[in-house]
C-alpha positions in Angstrom: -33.4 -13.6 36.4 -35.1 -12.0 39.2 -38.7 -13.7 40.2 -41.2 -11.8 42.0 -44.0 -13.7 44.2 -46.5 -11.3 45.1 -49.2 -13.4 47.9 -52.0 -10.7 48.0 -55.4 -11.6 48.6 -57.8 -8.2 48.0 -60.8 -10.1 50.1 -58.3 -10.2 53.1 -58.1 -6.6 54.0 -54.8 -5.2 54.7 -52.1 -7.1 52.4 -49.0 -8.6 53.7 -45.7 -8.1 52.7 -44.7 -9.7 49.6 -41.7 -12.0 49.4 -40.0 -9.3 47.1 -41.2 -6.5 49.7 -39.0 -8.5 52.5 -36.0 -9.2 50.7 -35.9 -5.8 49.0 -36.1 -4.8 53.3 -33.1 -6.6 53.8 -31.0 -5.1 51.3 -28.3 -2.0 51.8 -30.0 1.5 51.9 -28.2 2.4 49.2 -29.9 -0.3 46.5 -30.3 2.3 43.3 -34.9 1.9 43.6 -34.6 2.3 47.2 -34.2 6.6 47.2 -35.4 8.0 44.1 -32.9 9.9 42.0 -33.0 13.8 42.6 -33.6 15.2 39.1 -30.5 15.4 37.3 -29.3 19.1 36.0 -29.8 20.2 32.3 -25.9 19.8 30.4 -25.2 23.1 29.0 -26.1 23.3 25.6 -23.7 21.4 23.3 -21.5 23.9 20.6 -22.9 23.4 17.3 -20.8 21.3 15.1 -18.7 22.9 12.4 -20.8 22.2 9.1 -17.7 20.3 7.3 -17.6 17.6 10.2 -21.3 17.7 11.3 -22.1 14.9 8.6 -19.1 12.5 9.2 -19.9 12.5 13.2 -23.4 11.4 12.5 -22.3 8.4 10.2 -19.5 8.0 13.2 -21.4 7.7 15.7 -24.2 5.5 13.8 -21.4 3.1 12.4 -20.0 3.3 16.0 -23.6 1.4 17.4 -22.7 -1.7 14.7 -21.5 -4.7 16.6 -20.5 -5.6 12.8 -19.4 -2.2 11.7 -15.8 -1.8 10.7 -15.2 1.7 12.4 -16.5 0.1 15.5 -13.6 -2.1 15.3 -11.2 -0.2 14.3 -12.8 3.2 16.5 -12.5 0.8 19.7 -8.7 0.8 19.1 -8.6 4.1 18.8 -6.4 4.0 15.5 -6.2 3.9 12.2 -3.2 1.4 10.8 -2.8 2.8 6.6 -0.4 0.4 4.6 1.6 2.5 2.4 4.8 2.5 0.4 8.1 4.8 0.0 6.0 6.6 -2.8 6.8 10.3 -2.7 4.2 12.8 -3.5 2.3 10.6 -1.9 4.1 8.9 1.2 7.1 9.7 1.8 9.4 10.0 5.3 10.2 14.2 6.0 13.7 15.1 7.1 12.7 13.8 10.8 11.7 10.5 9.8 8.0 11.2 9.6 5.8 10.4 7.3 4.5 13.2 5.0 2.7 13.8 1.8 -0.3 14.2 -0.4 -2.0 11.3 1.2 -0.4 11.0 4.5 -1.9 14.6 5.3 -5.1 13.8 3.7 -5.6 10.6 5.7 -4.5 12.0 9.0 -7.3 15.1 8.5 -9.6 12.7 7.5 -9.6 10.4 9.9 -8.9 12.9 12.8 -12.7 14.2 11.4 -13.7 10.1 12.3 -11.8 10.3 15.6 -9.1 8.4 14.9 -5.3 8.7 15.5 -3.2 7.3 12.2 -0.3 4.9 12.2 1.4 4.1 8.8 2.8 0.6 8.0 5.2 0.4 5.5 3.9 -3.1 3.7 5.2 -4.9 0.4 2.9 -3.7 -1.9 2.8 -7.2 -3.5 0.7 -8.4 -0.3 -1.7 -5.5 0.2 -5.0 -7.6 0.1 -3.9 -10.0 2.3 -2.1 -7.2 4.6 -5.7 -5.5 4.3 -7.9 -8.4 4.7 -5.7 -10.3 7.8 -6.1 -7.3 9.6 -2.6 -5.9 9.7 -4.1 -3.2 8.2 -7.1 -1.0 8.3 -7.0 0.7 4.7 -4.8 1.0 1.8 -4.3 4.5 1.1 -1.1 5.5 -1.2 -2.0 6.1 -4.8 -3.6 3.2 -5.5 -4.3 2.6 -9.2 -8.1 1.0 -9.8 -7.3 -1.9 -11.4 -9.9 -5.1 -11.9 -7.9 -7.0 -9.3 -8.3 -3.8 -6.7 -11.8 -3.1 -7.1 -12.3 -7.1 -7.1 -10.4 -7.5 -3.6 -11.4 -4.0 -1.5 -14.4 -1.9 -0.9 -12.8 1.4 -2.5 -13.9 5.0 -2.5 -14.6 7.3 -5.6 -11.5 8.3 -7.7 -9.8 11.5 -6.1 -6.3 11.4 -8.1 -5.6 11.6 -11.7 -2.6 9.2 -12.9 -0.8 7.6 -15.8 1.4 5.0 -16.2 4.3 6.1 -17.7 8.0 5.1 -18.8 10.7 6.9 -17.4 14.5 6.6 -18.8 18.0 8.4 -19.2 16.7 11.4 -20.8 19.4 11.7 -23.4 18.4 8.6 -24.9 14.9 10.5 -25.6 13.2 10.9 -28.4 10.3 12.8 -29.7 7.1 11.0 -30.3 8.5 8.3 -29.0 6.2 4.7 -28.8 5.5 1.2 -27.2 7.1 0.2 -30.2 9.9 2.4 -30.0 11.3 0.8 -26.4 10.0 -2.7 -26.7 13.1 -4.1 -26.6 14.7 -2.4 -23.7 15.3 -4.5 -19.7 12.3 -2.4 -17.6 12.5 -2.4 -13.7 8.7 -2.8 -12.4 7.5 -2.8 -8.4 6.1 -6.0 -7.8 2.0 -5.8 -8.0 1.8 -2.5 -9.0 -0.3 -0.9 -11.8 3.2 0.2 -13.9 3.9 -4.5 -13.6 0.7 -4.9 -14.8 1.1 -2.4 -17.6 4.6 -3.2 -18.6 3.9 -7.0 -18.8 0.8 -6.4 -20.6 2.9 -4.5 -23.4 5.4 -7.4 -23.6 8.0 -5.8 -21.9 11.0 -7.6 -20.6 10.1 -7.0 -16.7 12.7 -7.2 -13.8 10.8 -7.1 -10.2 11.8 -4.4 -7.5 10.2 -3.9 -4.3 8.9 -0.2 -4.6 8.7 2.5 -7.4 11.5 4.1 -5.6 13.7 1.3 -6.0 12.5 0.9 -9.8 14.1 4.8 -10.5 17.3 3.7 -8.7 17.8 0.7 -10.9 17.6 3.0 -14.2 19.4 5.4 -12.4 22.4 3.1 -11.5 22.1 1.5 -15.1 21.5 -1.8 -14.4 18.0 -1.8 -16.1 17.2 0.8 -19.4 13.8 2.2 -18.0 11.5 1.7 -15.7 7.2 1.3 -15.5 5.8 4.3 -12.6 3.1 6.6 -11.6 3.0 9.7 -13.6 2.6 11.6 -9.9 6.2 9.9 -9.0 7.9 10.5 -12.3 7.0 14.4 -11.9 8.1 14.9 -8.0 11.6 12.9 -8.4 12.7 13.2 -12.4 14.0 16.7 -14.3 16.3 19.5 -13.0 15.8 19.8 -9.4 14.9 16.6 -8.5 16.6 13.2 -7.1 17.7 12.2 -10.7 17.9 15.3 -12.8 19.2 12.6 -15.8 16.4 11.0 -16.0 12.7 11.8 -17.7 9.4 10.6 -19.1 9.3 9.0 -22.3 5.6 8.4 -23.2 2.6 7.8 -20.9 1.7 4.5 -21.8 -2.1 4.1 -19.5 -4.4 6.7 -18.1 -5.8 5.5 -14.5 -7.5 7.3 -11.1 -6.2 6.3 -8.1 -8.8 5.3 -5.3 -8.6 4.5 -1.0 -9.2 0.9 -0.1 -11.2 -1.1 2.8 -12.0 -4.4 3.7 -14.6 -5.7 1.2 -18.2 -4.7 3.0 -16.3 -2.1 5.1 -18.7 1.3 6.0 -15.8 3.1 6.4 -15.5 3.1 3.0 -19.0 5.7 2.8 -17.5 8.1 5.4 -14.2 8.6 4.0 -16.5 9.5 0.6 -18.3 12.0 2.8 -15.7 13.5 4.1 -13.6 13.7 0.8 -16.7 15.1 -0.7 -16.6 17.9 1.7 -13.2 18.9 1.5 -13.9 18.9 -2.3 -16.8 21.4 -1.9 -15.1 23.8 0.4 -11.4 23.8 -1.4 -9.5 22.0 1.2 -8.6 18.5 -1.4 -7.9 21.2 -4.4 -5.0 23.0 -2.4 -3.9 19.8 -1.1 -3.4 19.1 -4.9 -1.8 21.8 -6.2 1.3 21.8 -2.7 2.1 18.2 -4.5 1.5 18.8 -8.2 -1.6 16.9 -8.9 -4.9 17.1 -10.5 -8.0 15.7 -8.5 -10.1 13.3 -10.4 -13.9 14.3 -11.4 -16.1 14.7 -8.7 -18.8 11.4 -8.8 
């Protein structure tokens, strides 16, 4: 703390030097108070921001001045870490080994409009809260189904996918009009923590844990379980003619479901990735996203 001593008395005539005067006397020339400042030049004026990223820099850069805020944190690193799975048309790796999709584009415009670089971790999807809330991850973002336990756990945004849960098996073993009822009996493969477990032990099925939904087609696929519990959205980009397993098909959509992003719980990035979803809404940009992969967007909130 600096104390100044001022020894003036006005009944004295001239006044002596203060103590502060003296020592301020001894310092370098170049002391910041000693020369006033020459007037600094105007900046050229700033470009206006484009209208669709005009709101999401404000919240930025008012998040950014939060010693608690969670984009402060994660800004001051200068990237985004998003824990995802092999889940294609959501996340999956391109023919370089880079990761593509419905949401890996969608995450790397939206946080490039929060001026953030992305990096995505492939995590067990069993251990996404406590990937999420150790800090090994910033956000899960890879069609995540809203369950209770989700929306319990993270801060999550507003729908923005429609799903199902649905059974996929060897599609000569099909049959119209087909039930719960109808494949009770048969050996499911399930990925562990996942909306299509949840569902498939909620109907009393016979459940067999796999890693991913990926590895849940390959077990039908190689016959060593009779069907399998997955996302609608990966049942319709890796079943049918054309496809990684052109035997196998949907049965019968068993769950109707939105998929949602998640935050740590009391995160305020959870409010600008809303924004800027909402503005890619309004101008078209989500919609074609949707229709490249195949999906339908969930109803605006």
């Amino acid at each position: 703390m600096e104390l100044e001593f001022r020894f003036r008395n006005n009944d004295l005539g001239p006044v002596f030097p203060t103590f502060q005067e003296r020592v301020n006397a001894m310092l370098p020339v170049n002391r910041a108070e000693s020369t006033p400042a020459a007037p600094a030049a105007p900046p050229p004026p700033a470009a206006a921001a484009p209208a669709s990223s005009a709101a999401s820099s404000s919240a930025a850069a008012s998040a950014a001045g939060s010693a608690d805020s969670d984009y402060a944190k994660v800004k001051a690193k200068g990237t985004a870490v998003v824990g995802i799975t092999d889940f294609a048309p959501m996340d999956y790796k391109d023919d370089s080994g880079n990761w593509t999709g419905f949401d890996a584009e969608l995450a790397t415009q939206v946080f490039d409009q929060m001026g953030l670089k992305v990096e995505f971790l492939e995590i067990d999807w069993d251990n996404k809260i406590l990937e999420l809330n150790s800090g090994n991850i910033d956000c899960v973002w890879n069609g995540m189904t809203l369950t209770d336990e989700v929306l319990n756990s993270m801060s999550c945004t507003d729908p923005y996918v429609l799903n199902a849960q649905v059974v996929v098996m060897d599609s000569s073993k099909i049959k119209d009009g087909m039930t719960a009822d109808d494949v009770k009996d048969l050996n499911f493969a399930v990925e562990a923590g996942s909306a299509g477990d949840t569902t498939a032990s909620d109907a009393g099925f016979n459940v067999t844990q796999v890693s991913s939904q990926a590895n849940a087609l390959m077990e039908v696929a190689a016959g060593t379980s009779d069907a399998c519990v997955i996302d609608l959205t990966m049942a319709k980009a890796m079943t049918g003619a054309g496809t990684s397993y052109p035997n196998l098909a949907v049965a019968l959509e068993l769950t109707n479901e939105e998929y949602g992003i998640g935050f740590r719980q009391g995160s305020d990035m959870t409010a600008m990735v809303n924004a800027i979803l909402g503005q890619l809404r309004d101008d078209g940009s989500l919609q074609k996203l949707a229709d490249k992969y195949g999906l339908s967007l969930a109803e605006k909130k």
